[in-house]
VEXPASE-991876 format. One record per residue (C-alpha): x, y negated, z; residue number from 0; residue in three letters. Coordinates in Angstrom, 3 decimals. Each point is the difference from the previous one (the first is absolute). Layout:
X, Y, Z, n, res
X, Y, Z, NUM, ALA
...
***
This chain:
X, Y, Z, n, res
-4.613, 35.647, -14.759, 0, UNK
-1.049, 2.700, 2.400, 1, UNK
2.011, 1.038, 2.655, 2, UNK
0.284, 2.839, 2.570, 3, UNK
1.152, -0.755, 4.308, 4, UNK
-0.150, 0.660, 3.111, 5, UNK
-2.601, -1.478, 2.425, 6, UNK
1.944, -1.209, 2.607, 7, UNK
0.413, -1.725, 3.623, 8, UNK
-0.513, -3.720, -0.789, 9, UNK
2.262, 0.272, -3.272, 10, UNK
3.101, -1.354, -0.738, 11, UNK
0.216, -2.685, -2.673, 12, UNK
1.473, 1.836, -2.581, 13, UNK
-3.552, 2.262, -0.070, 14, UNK
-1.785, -3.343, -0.224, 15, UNK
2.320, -1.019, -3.045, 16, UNK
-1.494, 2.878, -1.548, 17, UNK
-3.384, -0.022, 0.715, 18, UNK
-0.688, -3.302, -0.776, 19, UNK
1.657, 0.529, -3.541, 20, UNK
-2.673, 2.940, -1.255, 21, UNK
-3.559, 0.822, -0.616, 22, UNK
-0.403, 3.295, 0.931, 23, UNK
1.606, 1.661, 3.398, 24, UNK
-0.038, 3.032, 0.930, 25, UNK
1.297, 1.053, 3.786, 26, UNK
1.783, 3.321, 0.602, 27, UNK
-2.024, 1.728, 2.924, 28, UNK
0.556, 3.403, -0.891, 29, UNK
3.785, 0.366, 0.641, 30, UNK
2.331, 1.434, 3.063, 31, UNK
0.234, -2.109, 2.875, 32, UNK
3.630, -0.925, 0.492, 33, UNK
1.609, -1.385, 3.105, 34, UNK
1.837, -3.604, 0.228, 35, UNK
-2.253, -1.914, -3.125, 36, UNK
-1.922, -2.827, -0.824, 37, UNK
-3.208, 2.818, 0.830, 38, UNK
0.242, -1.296, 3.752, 39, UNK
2.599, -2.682, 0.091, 40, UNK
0.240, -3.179, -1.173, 41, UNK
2.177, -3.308, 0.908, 42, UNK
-0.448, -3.024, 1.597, 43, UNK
2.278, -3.063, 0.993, 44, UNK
0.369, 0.109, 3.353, 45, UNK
1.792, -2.510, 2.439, 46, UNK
3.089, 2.369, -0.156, 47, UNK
-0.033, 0.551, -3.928, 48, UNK
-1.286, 2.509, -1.548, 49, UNK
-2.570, 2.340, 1.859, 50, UNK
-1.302, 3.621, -0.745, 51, UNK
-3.938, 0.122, 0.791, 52, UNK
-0.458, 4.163, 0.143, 53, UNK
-3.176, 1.729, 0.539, 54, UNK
0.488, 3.355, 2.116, 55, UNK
-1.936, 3.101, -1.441, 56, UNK
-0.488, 3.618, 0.303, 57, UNK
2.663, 2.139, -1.394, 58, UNK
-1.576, 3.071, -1.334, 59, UNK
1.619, 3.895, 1.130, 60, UNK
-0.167, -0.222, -3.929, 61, UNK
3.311, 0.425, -2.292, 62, UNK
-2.293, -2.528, -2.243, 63, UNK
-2.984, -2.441, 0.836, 64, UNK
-2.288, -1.895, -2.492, 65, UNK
0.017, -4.115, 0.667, 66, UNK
-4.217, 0.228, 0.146, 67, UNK
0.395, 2.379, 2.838, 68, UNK
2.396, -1.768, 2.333, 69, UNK
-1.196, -0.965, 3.043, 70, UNK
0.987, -3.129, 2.013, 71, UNK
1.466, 0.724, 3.638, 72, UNK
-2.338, -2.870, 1.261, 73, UNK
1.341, 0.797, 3.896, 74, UNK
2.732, -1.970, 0.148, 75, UNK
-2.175, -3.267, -0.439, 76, UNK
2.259, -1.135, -3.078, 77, UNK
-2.912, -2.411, -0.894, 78, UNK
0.440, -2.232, 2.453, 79, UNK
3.838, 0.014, 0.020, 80, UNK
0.059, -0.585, -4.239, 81, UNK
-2.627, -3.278, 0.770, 82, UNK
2.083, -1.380, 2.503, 83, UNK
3.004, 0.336, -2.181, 84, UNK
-1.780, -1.691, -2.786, 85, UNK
-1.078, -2.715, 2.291, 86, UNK
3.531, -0.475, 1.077, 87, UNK
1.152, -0.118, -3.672, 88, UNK
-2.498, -2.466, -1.316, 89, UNK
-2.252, -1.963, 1.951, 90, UNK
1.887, -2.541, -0.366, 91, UNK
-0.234, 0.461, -4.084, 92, UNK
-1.875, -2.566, -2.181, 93, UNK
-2.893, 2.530, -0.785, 94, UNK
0.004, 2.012, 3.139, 95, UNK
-3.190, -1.200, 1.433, 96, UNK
-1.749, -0.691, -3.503, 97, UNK
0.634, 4.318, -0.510, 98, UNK
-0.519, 1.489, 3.676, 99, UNK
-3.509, 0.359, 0.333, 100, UNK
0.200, 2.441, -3.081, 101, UNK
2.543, 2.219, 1.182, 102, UNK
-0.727, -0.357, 4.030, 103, UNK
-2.462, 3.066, -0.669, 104, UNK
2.423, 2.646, -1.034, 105, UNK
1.879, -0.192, 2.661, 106, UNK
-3.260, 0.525, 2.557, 107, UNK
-1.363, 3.146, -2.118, 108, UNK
1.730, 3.461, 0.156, 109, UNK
0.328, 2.147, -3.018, 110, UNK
0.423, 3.516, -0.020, 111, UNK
1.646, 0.232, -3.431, 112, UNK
3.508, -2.098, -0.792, 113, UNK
-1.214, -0.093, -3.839, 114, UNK
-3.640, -1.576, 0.951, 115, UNK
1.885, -3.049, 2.484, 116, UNK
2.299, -0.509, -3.113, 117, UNK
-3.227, -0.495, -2.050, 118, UNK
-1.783, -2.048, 2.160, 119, UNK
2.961, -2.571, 0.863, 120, UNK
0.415, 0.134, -3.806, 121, UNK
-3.492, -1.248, -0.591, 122, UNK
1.117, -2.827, 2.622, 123, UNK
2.253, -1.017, -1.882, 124, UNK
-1.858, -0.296, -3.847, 125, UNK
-2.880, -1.784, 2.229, 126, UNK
2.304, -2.482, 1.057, 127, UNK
1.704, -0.576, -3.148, 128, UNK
-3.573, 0.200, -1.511, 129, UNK
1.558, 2.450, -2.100, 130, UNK
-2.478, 2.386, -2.461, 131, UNK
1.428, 3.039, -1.200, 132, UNK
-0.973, 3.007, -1.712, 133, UNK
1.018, 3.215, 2.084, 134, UNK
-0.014, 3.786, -0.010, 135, UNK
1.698, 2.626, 1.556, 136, UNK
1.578, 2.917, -0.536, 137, UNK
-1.425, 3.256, -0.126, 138, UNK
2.669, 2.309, 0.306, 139, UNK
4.090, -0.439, -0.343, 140, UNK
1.885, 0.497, -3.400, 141, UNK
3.331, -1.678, -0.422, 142, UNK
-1.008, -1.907, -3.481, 143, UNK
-3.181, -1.896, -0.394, 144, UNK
-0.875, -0.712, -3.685, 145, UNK
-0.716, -4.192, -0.391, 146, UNK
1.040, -1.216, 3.168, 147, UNK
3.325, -1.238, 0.704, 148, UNK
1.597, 1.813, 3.506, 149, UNK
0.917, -2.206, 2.634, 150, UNK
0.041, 2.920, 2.762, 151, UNK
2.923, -0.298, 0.714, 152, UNK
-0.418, -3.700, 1.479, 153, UNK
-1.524, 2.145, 2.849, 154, UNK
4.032, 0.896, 1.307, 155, UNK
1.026, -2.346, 2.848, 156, UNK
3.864, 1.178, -0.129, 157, UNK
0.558, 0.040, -3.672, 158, UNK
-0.912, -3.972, -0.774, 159, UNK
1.570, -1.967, -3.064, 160, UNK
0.620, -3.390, 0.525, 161, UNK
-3.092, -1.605, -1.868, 162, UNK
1.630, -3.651, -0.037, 163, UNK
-3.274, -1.733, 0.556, 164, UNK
-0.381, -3.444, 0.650, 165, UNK
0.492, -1.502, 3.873, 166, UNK
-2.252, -1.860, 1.470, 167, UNK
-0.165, -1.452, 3.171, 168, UNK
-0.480, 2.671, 2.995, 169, UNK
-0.465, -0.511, 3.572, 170, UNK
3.381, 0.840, 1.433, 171, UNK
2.231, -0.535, -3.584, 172, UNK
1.795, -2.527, 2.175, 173, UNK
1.262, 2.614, 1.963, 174, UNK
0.308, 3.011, -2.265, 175, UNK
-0.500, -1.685, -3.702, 176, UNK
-2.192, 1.578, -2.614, 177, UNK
-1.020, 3.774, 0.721, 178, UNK
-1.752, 1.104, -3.228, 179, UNK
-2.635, 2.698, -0.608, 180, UNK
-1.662, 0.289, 3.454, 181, UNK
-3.275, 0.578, 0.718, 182, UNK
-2.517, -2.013, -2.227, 183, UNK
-0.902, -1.343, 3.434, 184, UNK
2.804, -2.004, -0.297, 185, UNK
-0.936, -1.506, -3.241, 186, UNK
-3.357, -0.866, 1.029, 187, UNK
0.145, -1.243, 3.563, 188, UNK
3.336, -2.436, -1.744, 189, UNK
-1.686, -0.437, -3.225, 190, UNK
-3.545, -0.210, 0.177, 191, UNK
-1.867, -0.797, -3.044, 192, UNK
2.486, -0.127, -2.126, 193, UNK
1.172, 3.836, 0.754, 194, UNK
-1.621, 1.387, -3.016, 195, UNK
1.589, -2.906, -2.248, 196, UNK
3.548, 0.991, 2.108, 197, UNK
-0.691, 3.674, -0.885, 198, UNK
-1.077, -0.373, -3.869, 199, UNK
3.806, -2.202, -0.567, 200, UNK
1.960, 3.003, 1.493, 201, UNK
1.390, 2.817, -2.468, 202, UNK
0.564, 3.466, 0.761, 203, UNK
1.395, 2.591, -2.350, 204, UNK
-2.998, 2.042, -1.868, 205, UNK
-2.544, -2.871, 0.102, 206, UNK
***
């Protein structure tokens, strides 16, 4: 199967579900930036539930901007506020300190572009999960793409389904319970090695 997403900010589980399910994958770069999405959020579990991680960029005077060309409003120092949060979350996590050391060094560099970050903590992520996948992207926007299968719209924060994946055992669940389809930090710093096996058992509609 070949399927068409979004590159997003450490993405959420149900992304994962999909990509680890095809062979080919193509990411959507070509599209309009729109506010209050996966493109620079993502979700954590935080000591007080559920916690919005949300990169700060440069809203263009334009009616319309292209995700390539959005620039990240690196002045407010959001890097070092989105590390600590994560090292509040999870250091005390089974895999925390087996993953750090890979991700530590996204959080030191600044990127201009919000698209680029998303690509880089992507490629975090796959070498972590020692994950090999064939990739492309998009060279300009049409709203069908022959072959691939459209999970786009997994890019919408507000407009979630519930997935109904399987728990398993986070942090803080004996304060809050089970929060499903955060970030796929989540997953891995709870999980470990077994996050791609955890991913591949999950079913989502279209894969």
């Amino acid at each position: 199967m070949n399927i068409i997403i979004h590159p997003t900010y450490f993405p959420s589980i149900a992304h994962f579900v999909a990509i680890v399910k095809t062979e080919n994958i193509m990411f959507e770069t070509d599209d309009n930036f729109v506010k209050q999405t996966y493109r620079n959020r993502t979700h954590i579990y935080s000591p007080n539930g559920k916690l919005v991680l949300n990169i700060p960029v440069v809203h263009s005077q334009k009616n319309r901007q292209k995700y390539r060309d959005v620039k990240i409003f690196n002045a407010q120092k959001w890097q070092q506020t989105h590390w600590k949060s994560i090292l509040t979350a999870y250091s005390n996590s089974p895999f925390f300190e087996f993953y750090k050391d890979e991700l530590v060094p996204l959080f030191k560099k600044p990127h201009e572009f919000i698209l680029d970050f998303n690509l880089s903590c992507f490629e975090s992520i796959c070498s972590c999960l020692q994950l090999k996948l064939n990739l492309r992207s998009s060279k300009s926007y049409t709203e069908t793409v022959k072959n691939f299968t459209d999970f786009r719209h997994l890019v919408n924060a507000k407009k979630e389904k519930a997935y109904g994946f399987r728990p398993y055992v986070q942090v803080f669940h004996a304060k809050y319970g089970f929060i499903p389809n955060l970030s796929i930090l989540d997953l891995l710093f709870n999980e470990g090695p077994n996050t791609v096996n955890y991913l591949e058992s999950q079913t989502l509609q279209g894969v």
